[in-house]
C-alpha positions as CSV (number, residue, x, y, z in Angstrom):
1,X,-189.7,-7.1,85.3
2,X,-187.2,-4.7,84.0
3,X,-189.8,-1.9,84.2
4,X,-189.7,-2.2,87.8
5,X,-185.8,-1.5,88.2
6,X,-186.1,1.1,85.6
7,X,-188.8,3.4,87.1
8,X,-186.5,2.8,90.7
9,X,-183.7,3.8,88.9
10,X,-185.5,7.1,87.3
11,X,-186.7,7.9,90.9
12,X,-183.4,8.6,92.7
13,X,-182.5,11.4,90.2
14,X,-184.5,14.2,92.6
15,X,-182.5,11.9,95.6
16,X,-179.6,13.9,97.3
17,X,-178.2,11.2,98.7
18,X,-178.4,8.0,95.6
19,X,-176.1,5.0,96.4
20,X,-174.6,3.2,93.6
21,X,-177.0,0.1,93.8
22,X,-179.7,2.1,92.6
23,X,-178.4,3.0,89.3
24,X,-179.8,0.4,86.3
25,X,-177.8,-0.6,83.5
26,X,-176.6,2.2,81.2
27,X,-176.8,5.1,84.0
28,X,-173.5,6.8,84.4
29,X,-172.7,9.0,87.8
30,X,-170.2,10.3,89.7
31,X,-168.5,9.1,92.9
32,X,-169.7,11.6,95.9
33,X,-167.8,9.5,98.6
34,X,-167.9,6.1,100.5
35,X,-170.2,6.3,103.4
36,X,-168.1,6.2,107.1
37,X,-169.7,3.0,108.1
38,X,-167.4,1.5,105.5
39,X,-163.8,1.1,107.4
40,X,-160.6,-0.7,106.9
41,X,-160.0,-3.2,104.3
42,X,-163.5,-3.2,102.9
43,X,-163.2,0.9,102.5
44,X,-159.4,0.3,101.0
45,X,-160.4,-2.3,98.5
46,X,-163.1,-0.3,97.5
47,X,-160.6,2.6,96.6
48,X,-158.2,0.6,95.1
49,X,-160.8,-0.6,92.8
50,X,-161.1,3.3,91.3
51,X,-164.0,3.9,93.5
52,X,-163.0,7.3,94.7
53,X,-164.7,10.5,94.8
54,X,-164.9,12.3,91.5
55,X,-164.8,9.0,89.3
56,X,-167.0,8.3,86.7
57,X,-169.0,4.8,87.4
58,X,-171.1,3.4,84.9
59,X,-173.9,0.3,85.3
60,X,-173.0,-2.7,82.5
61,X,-174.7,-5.5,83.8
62,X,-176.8,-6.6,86.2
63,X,-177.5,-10.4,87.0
64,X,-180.7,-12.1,87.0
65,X,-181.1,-11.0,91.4
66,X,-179.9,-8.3,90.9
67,X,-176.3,-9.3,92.7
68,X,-173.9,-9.0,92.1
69,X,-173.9,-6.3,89.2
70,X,-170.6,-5.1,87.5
71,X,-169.8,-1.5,87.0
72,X,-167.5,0.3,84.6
73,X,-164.8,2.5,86.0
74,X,-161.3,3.9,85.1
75,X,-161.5,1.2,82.3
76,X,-161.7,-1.6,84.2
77,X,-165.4,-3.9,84.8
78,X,-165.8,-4.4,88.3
79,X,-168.5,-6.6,90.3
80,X,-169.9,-5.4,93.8
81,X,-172.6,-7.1,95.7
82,X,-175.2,-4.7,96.7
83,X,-174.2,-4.5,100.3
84,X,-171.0,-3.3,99.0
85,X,-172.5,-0.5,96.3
86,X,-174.7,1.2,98.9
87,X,-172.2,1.6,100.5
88,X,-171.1,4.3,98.1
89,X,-172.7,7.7,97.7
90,X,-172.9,9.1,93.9
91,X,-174.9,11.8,91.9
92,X,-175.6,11.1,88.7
93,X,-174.6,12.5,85.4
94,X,-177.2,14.7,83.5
């Protein structure tokens, strides 16, 4: 089973536009920005959180459903459902 979110997460390195929820544990990437369809307090909380552009984010773990999966960023461990991650645009660290 972990094959399968592997070779997903292998795929978006040729993507322009990868989103945060793609990533598998142990990827790192950088912030690019949080997409405009994300407004007001959800976009504000997000940013608070570290996620801005230019961060570095990093996968830790990833529950059994793959949600809610908790990234590491500015030193902190943060949790984001995956309706909440793609909502965030990175590009990943080579």
């Amino acid at each position: 089973m972990l094959d399968i979110f592997r070779k997903k997460g292998k795929g978006i390195i040729d993507s322009s536009k990868a989103i945060l929820s793609e990533l598998i544990p142990g990827q790192k990437a950088f912030i690019q920005c949080i997409s405009d369809d994300c407004k007001g307090i959800e976009r504000q909380r997000l940013m608070d959180l570290g996620f801005i552009p230019g961060s570095l984010v990093e996968v830790e773990v990833r529950s059994p459903f793959r949600d809610p999966t908790a990234y590491r960023i500015k030193g902190g461990l943060i949790a984001l459902r995956k309706n909440q991650a793609s909502k965030i645009q990175i590009s990943l660290v080579s």
